[in-house]
C-alpha positions in Angstrom: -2.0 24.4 -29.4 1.4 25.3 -27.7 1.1 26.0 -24.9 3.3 28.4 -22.7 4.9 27.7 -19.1 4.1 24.2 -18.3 6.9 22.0 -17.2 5.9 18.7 -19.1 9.1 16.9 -18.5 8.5 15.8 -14.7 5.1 14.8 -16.0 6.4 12.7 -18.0 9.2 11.2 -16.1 6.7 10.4 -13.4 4.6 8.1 -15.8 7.7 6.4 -16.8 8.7 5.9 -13.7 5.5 4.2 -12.7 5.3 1.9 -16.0 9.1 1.0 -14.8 7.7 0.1 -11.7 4.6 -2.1 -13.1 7.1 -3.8 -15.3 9.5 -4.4 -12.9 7.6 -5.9 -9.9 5.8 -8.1 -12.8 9.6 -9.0 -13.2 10.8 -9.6 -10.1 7.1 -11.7 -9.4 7.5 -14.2 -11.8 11.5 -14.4 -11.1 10.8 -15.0 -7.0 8.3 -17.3 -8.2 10.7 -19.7 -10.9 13.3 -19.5 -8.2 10.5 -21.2 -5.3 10.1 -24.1 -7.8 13.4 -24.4 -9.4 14.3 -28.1 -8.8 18.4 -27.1 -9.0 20.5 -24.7 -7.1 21.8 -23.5 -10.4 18.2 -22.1 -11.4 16.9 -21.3 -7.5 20.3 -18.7 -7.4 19.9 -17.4 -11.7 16.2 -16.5 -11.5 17.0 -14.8 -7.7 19.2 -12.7 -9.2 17.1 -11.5 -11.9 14.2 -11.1 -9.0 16.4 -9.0 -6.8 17.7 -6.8 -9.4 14.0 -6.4 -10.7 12.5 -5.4 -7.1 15.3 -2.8 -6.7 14.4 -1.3 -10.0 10.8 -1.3 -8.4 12.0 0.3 -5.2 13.7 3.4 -7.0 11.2 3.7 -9.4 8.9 4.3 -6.7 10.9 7.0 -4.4 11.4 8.2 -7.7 7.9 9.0 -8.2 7.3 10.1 -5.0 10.1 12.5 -5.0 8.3 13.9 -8.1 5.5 14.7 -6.9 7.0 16.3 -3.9 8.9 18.5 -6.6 5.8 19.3 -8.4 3.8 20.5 -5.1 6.7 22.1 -3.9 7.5 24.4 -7.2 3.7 25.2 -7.7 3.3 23.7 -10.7 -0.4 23.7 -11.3 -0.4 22.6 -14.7 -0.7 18.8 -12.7 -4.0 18.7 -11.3 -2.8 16.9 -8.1 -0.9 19.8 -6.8 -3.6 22.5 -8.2 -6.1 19.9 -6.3 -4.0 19.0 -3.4 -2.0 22.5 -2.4 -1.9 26.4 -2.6 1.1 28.7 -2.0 -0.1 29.8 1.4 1.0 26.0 2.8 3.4 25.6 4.9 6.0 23.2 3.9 4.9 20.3 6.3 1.7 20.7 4.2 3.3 20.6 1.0 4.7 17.2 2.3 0.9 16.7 3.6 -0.6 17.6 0.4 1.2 14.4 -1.4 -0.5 11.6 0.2 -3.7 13.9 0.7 -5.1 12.0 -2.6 -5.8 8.3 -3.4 -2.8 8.2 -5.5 -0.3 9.8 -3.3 -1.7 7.4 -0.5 -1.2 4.5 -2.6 2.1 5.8 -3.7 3.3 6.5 0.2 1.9 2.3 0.5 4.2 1.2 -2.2 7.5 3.6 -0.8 6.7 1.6 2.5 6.4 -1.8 0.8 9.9 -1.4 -1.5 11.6 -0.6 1.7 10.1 -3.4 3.7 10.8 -5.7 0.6 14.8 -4.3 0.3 15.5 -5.4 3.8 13.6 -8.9 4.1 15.3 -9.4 0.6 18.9 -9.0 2.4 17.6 -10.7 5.6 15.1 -13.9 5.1 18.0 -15.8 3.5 16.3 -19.4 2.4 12.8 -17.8 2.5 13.3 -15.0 0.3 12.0 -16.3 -2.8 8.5 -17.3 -1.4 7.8 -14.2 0.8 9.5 -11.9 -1.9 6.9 -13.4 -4.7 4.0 -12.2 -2.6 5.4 -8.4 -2.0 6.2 -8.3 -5.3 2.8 -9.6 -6.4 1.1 -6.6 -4.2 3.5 -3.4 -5.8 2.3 -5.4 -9.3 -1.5 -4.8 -7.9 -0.6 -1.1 -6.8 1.1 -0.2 -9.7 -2.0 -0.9 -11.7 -3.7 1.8 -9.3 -1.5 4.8 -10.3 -1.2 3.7 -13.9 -3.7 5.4 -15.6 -4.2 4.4 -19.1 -7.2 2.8 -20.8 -7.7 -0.8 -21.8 -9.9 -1.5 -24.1 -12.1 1.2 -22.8 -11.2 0.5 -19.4 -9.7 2.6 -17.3 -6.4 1.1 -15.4 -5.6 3.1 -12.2 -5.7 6.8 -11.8 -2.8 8.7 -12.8 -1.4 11.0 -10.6 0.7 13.5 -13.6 -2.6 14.8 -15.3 -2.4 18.2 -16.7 -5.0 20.1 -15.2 -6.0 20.9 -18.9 -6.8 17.7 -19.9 -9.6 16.9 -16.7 -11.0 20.2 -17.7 -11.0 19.7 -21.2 -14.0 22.2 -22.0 -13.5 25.2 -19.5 -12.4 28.5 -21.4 -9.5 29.0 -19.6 -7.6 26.1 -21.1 -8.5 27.8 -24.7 -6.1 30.3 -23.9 -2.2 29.2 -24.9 -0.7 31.4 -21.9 -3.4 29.9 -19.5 -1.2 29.2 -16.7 -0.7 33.2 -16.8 -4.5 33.6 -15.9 -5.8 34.4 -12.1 -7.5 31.5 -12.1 -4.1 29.2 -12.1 -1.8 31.1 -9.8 -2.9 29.0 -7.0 -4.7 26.0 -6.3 -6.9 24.5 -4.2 -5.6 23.9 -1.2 -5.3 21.3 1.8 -8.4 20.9 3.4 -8.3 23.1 6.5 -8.8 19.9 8.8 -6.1 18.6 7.8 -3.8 21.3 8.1 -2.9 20.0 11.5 1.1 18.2 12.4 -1.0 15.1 12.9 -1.6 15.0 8.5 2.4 14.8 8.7 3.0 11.7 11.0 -0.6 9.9 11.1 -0.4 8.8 7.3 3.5 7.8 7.2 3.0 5.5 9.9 -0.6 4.6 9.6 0.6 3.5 5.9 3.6 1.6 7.5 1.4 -0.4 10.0 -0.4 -1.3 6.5 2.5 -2.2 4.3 3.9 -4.4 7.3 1.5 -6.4 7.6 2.4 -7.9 4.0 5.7 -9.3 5.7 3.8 -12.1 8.6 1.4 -12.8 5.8 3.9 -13.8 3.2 6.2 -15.9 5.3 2.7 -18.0 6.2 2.4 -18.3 2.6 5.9 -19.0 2.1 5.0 -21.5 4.9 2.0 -23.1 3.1 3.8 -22.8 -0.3 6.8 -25.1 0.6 5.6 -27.3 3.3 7.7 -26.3 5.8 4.9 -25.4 8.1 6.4 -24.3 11.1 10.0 -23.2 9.9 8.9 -19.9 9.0 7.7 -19.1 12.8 10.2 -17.8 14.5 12.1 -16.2 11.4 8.7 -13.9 11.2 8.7 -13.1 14.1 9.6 -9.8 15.0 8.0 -9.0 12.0 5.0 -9.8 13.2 6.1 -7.8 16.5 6.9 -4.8 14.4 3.8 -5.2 12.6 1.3 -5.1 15.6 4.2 -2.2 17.6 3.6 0.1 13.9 -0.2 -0.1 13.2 -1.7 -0.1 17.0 0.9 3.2 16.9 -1.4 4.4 13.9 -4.4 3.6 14.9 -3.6 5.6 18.5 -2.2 8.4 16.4 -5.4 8.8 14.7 -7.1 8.2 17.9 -5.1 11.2 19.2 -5.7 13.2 16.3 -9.6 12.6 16.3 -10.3 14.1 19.9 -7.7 17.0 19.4 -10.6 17.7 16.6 -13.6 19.1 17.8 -15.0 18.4 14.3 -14.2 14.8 14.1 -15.7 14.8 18.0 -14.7 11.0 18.6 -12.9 7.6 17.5 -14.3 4.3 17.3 -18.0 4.3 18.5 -18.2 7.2 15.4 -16.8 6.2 12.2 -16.6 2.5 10.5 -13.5 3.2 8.4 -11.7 3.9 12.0 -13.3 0.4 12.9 -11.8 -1.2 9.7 -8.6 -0.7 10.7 -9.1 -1.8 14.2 -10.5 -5.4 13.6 -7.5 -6.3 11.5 -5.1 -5.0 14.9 -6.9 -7.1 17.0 -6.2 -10.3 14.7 -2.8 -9.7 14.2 -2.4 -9.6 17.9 -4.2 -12.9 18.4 -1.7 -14.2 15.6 1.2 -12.4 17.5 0.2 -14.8 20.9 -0.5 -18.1 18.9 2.9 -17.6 17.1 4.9 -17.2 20.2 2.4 -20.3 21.5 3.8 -22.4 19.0 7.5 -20.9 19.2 7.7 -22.5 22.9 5.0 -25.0 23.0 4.3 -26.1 19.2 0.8 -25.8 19.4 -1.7 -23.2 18.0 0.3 -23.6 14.4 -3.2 -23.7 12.7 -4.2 -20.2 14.4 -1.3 -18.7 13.6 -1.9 -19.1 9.8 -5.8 -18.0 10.1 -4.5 -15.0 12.0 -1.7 -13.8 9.9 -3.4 -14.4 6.8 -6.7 -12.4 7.9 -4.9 -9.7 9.4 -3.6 -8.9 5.7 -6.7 -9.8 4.1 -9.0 -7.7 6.3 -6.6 -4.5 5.7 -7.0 -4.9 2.3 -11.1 -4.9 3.0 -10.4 -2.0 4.9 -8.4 -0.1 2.0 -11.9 -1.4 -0.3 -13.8 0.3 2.2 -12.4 3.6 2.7 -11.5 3.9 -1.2 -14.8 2.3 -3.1 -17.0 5.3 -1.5 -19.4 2.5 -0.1 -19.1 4.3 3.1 -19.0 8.2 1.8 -22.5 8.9 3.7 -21.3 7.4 6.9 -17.5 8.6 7.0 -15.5 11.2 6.5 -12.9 9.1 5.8 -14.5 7.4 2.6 -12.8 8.3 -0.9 -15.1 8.1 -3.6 -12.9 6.8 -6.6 -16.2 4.9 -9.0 -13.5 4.4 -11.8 -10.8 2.0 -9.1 -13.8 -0.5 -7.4 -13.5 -3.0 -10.1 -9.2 -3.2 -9.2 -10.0 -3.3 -5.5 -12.3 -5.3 -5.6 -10.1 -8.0 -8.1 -7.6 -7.3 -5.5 -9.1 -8.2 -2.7 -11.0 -11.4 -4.6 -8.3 -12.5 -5.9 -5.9 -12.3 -2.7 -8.9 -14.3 -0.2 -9.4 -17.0 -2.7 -5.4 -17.7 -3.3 -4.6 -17.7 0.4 -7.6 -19.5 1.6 -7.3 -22.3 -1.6 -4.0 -22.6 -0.4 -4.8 -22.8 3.2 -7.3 -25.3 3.3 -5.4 -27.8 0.5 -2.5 -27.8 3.2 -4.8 -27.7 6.4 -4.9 -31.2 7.4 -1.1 -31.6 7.2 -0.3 -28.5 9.5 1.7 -30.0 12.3 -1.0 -29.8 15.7 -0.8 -30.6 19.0 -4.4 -32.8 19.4 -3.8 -32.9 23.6 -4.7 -29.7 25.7 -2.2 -27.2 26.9 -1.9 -27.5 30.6 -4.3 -24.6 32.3 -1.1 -23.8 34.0 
């Protein structure tokens, strides 16, 4: 059937756009990754420059599929099924903003923005530790590209895509049987933004929230990088005030939706009343601890050993977090909790796969991690 009215073009730009992406952080991994181990300049500087030009590929891609989705919402298209789930016409156009990262793929999407521009500037500012940490940032866009993709594999679903014609996740409903549907009552407006989050908290709570998540990629990686090429403690103070900015972003966050959750009479509390607010807590608190033993070290050299538990659990447990709020474990017991049955197998492989390659790597270069065996001073 033809139908009339729909704008399929930014549908389909946005898919491509986010197979450019999974392509190109697959890229720009396995280029950071040659360069690490290249044994001559000559190789380190050739497979860089294929990295670097792969990752900024990534890094438009993404805006770019952001910025589509924006456009979508904004123009009412509600042929997509995001914006006819996510937004009506009587939104204001914060809350058309709102209304993108309102779903799990938006909110994945707004992650990945954060993570390309993190990655663009520690590409152009970790000089002889770019390769290593860039391998590991590129490796997680890879991971949440394969959350927006989409497409089936062998009868199993890959991601969740967020250009779906309404049509096609309501295949049998009568409406869609019609070839000038989008004429109908029933599609001049969608659903809406749930009224509790039609509040200028939905507008700066997420961005930076998702921020304070994404940055904590940046400590994590240069402990890798650290691990990786056996300069333990080089990587120490070069991290540094990302690990600053890291802790500054996400305690900002978590106050934000601190803020946010006693403005609400609904929400009626923070901490003591939801676990997913917890979750995001516990992996603060660390990366503080690893914020203290890093500047320990910085002046005194000891504590190198904590630092890396720290930084690498601080990442680690934000990714738990993400697999708690998004697997619907926790839907009776938050309001936070996304039920999304078809994406537990990825986050689960995610996280799996993220704690045993850190951890493996950790412990086989444990014993050779400069220490300090005498006591610091009480002083």
């Amino acid at each position: 059937m033809n139908y009339i009215g729909e704008h399929l073009f930014p549908g389909q730009l946005g898919h491509f756009l986010i197979i450019l992406s999974l392509v190109a952080s697959l890229v720009a991994t396995i280029a950071y990754f040659k360069s690490t181990n290249a044994k001559t300049l000559a190789l380190t500087e050739s497979w860089r420059k294929i990295a670097r030009v792969a990752f900024l590929i990534d890094a438009v891609s993404v805006i770019s599929v952001i910025a589509t989705i924006v456009a979508i919402i904004s123009n009412h298209y509600y042929e997509y099924h995001y914006a006819w789930n996510h937004s009506d016409r009587s939104l204001a156009a914060k809350y058309l903003l709102s209304s993108t990262w309102e779903g799990q793929e938006g909110s994945f999407l707004l992650w990945m923005v954060w993570h390309a521009v993190l990655g663009v500037i520690v590409m152009f500012t970790s000089r002889k530790w770019e390769a290593p940490v860039m391998t590991v940032i590129s490796f997680a866009q890879l991971c949440l590209a394969t959350m927006i993709l989409g497409v089936y594999v062998l009868d199993v679903k890959v991601g969740s895509n967020p250009f779906l014609l309404t049509r096609h996740v309501f295949q049998d409903n009568e409406v869609f049987k019609n070839a000038n549907y989008l004429s109908l009552p029933a599609m001049q407006d969608g659903m809406g933004l749930n009224q509790l989050l039609q509040n200028y908290w939905m507008t700066i709570h997420p961005p930076i929230t998702f921020l304070g998540f994404a940055s904590t990629i940046v400590p994590f990686s240069f402990a890798i990088a650290g691990l990786w090429t056996r300069d333990y403690g080089g990587w120490a103070k070069k991290a540094l005030p990302w690990t600053i900015f890291s802790v500054a972003i996400l305690g900002t966050g978590i106050m934000m939706g601190a803020m946010w959750a006693y403005e609400s009479l609904s929400f009626g509390g923070f901490w003591a009343w939801d676990p997913v607010e917890n979750a995001s807590l516990v992996p603060w608190l660390i990366l503080v601890a690893g914020l203290h033993t890093q500047v320990i070290y910085n002046s005194t050299g000891h504590s190198l050993r904590a630092t890396y538990v720290f930084l690498i659990l601080g990442f680690l447990l934000i990714l738990y977090s993400t697999y708690l709020t998004r697997s619907g474990d926790l839907q009776d017991t938050s309001v936070h909790a996304f039920v999304a049955t078809d994406m537990v197998w990825q986050l689960r492989l995610w996280l799996v796969l993220n704690t045993v390659l850190a951890f493996a790597l950790l412990f086989k270069r444990f014993k050779k991690i400069p220490h300090v065996a005498k006591e610091e001073s009480t002083y």
